[in-house]
MIVO-613817 format. One record per residue (C-alpha): residue number from 1; residue in three letters; x, y negated, z. Coordinates in nm, 4 decimals. Example, Ala and Ser with C-alpha at 12.3 -4.5 7.8 and 13.67 -1.06 7.14 Angstrom:
REM MIVO-613817
NODE  num  residu      east     north        up
NODE    1     ala    1.2300    0.4500    0.7800
NODE    2     ser    1.3670    0.1060    0.7140
END
This chain:
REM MIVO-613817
NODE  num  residu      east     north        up
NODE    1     unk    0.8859    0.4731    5.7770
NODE    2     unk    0.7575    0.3327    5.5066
NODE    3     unk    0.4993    0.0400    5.4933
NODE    4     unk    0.1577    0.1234    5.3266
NODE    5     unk    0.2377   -0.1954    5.0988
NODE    6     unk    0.5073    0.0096    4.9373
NODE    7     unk    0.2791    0.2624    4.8933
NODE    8     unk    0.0188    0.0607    4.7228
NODE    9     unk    0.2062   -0.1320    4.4437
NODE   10     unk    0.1335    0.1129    4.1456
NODE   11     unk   -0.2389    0.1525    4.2698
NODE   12     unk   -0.3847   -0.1469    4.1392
NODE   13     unk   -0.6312   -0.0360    3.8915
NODE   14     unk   -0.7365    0.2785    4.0730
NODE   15     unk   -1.1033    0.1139    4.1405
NODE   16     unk   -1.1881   -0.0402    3.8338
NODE   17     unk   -1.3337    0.1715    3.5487
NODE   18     unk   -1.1087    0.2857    3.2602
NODE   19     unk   -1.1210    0.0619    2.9378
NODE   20     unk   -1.0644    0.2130    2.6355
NODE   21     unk   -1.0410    0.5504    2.7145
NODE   22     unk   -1.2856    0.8071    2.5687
NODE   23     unk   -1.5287    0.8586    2.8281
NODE   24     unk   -1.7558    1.1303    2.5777
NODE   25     unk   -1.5220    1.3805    2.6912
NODE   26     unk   -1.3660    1.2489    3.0195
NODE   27     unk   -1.4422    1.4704    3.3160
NODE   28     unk   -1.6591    1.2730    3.5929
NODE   29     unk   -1.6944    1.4277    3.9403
NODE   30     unk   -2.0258    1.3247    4.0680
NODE   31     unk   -2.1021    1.3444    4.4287
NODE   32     unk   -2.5077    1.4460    4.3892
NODE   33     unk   -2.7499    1.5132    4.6761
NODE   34     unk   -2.6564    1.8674    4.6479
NODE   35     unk   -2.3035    1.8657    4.6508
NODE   36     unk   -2.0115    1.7379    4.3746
NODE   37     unk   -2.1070    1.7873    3.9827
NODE   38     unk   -1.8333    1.8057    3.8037
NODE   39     unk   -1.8097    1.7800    3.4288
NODE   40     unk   -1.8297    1.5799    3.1062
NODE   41     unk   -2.1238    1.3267    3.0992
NODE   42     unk   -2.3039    1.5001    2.9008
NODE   43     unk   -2.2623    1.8281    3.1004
NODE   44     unk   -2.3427    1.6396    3.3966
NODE   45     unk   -2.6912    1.5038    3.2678
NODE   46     unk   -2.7648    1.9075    3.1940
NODE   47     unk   -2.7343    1.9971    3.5512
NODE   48     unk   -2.8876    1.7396    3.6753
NODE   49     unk   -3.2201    1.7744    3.4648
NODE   50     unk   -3.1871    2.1371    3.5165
NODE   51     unk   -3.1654    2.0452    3.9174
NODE   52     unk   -3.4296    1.8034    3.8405
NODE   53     unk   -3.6671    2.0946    3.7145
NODE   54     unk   -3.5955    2.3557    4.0052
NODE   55     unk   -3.6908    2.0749    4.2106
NODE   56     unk   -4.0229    2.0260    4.0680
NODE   57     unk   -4.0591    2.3990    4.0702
NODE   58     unk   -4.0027    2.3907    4.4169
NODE   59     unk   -4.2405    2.0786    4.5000
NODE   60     unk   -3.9697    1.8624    4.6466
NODE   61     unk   -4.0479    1.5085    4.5381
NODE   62     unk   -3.8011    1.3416    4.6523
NODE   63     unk   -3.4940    1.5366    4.5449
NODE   64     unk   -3.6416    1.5632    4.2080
NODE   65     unk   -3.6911    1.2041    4.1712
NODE   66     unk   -3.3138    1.1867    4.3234
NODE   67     unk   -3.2092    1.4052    4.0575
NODE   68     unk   -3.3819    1.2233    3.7157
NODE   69     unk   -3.2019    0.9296    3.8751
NODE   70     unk   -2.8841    1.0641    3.8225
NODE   71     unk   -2.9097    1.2459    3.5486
NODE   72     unk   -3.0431    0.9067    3.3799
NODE   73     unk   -2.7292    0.7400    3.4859
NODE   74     unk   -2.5402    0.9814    3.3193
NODE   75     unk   -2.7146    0.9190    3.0208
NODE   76     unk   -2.7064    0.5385    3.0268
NODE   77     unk   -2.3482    0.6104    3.0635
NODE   78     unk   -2.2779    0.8366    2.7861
NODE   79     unk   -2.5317    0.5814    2.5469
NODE   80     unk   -2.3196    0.3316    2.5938
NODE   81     unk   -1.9874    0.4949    2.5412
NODE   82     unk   -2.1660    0.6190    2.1960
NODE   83     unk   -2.2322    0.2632    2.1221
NODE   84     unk   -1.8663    0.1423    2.1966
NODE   85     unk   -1.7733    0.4880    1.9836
NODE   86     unk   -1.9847    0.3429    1.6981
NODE   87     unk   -1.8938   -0.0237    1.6684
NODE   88     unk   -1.5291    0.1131    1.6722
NODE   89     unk   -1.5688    0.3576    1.3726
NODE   90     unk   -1.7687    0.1076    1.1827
NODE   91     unk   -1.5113   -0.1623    1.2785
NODE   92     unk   -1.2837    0.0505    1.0960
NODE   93     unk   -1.5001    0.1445    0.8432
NODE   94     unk   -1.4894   -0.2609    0.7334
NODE   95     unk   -1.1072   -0.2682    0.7932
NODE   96     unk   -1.0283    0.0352    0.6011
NODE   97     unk   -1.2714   -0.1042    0.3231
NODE   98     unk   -1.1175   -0.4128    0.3273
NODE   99     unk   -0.7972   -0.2699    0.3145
NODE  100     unk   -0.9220   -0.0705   -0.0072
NODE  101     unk   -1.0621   -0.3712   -0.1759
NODE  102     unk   -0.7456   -0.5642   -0.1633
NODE  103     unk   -0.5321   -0.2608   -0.2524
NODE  104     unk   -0.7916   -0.2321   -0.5624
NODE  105     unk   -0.7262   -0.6310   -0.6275
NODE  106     unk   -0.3562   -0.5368   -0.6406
NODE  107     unk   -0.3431   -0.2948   -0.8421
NODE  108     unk   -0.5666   -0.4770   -1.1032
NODE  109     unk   -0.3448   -0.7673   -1.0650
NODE  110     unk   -0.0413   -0.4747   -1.1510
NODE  111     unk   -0.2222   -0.3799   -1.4486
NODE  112     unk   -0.2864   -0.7030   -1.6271
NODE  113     unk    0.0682   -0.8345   -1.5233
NODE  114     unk    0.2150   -0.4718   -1.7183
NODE  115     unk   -0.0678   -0.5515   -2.0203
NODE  116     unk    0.0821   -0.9249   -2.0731
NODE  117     unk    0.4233   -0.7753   -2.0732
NODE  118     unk    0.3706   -0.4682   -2.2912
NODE  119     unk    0.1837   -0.7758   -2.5035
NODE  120     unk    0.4460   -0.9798   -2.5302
NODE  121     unk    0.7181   -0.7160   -2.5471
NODE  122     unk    0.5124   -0.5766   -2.8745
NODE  123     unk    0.5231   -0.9378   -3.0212
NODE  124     unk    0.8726   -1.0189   -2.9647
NODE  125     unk    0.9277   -0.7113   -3.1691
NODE  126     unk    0.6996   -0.7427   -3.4877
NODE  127     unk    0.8528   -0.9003   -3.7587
NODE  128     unk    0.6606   -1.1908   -3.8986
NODE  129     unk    0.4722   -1.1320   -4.1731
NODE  130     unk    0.6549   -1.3382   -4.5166
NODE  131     unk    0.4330   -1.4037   -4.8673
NODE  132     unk    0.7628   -1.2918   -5.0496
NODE  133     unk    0.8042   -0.9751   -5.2435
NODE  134     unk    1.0315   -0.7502   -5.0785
NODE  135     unk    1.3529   -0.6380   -5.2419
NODE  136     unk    1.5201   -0.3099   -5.2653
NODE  137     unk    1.8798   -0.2473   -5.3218
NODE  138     unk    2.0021    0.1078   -5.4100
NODE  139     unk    2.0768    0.2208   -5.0700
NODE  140     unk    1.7065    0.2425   -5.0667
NODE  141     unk    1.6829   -0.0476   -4.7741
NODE  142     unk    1.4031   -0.3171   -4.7751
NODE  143     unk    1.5420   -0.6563   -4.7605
NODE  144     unk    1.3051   -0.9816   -4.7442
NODE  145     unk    1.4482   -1.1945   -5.0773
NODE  146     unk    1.5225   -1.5549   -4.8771
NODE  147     unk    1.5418   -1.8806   -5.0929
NODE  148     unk    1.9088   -1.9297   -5.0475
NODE  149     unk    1.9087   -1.5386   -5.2144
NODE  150     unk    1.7726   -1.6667   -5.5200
NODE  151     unk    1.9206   -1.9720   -5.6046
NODE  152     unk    2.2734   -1.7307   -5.5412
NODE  153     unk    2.1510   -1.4949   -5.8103
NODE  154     unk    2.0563   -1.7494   -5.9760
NODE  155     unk    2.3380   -1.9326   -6.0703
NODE  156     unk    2.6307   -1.7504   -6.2398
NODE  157     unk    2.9368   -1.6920   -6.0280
NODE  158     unk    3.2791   -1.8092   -6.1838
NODE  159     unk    3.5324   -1.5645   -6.1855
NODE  160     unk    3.7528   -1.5783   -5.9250
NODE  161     unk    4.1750   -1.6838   -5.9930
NODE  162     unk    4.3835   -1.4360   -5.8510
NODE  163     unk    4.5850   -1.5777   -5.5741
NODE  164     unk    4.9424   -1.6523   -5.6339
NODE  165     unk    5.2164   -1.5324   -5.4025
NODE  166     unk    5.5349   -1.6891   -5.2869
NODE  167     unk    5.8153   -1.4961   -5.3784
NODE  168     unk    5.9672   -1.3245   -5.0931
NODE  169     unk    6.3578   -1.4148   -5.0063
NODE  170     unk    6.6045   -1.1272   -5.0331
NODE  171     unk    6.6679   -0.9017   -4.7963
NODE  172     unk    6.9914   -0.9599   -4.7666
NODE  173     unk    6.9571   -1.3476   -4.6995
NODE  174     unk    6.9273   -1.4744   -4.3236
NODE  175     unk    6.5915   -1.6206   -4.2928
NODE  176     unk    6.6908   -1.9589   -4.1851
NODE  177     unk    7.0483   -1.9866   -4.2318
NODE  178     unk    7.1331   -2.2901   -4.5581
NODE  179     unk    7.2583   -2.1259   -4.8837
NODE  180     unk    7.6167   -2.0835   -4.8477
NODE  181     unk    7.8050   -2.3295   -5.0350
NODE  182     unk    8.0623   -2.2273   -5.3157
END
């Protein structure tokens, strides 16, 4: 047989009430003066006030007082768990706007980082601006006249020399072989 240690192990939490859980909609059973309620808290505090009621109705006392009791235990419970229910969603509420605020921060950041670059991409390509006429040739291109330009079309080229040639050896002749002697 088994020993009622073994038993035990997993059952260590049994007792204590469940954290984090949503206890709005967790069904209770609650052993009442007339018998088990069973029910969400909220259904629970109905029967009980309408308990509470036939009670009064009926000119017992005792049970009705019995029966507010419980039914305002069930709705201390349920009060809180609305409360816990609240801080949570406005917890998140700040996290998520947080969240949004910093995602807004980035993407601003994003945006003036791509405006500097389109900036500076736009300046690297404009030309700068020179007081000089601009000349045309008669492919119809523009062409900026530079100093060195002028001073070229200013002086006078000299004709050019045509280049001489060395004569070429005869085909006949080795290329590197000594005149034969006669």
């Amino acid at each position: 047989m088994r020993s009622s240690k073994s038993r035990s192990r997993g059952n260590k939490n049994r007792n204590t009430r469940p954290s984090g859980g949503n206890i709005i909609n967790r069904v209770f059973d609650s052993s009442g003066p007339d018998g088990k309620v069973r029910g969400t808290p909220q259904q629970i505090i109905e029967k009980y006030n309408q308990l509470h009621r036939d009670a009064v109705l009926s000119g017992d006392r005792v049970d009705a007082e019995n029966f507010a009791q419980h039914a305002e235990h069930y709705t201390r419970l349920l009060a809180e768990a609305n409360r816990e229910v609240d801080a949570k969603r406005e917890e998140q509420e700040e996290q998520n706007r947080q969240r949004q605020a910093e995602r807004d921060r980035q993407n601003e950041r994003d945006r003036e980082r791509q405006d500097r670059l389109k900036a500076q991409e736009e300046a690297a390509n404009q030309q700068p601006t020179i007081d000089q006429p601009i000349m045309d040739d008669d492919e119809g291109s523009t062409l900026v006249e530079t100093p060195e330009a002028a001073k070229q079309e200013a002086a006078p080229k000299p004709p050019r020399k045509p280049r001489q040639r060395k004569p070429r050896p005869p085909a006949d002749a080795a290329p590197d072989a000594p005149e034969a002697a006669e």
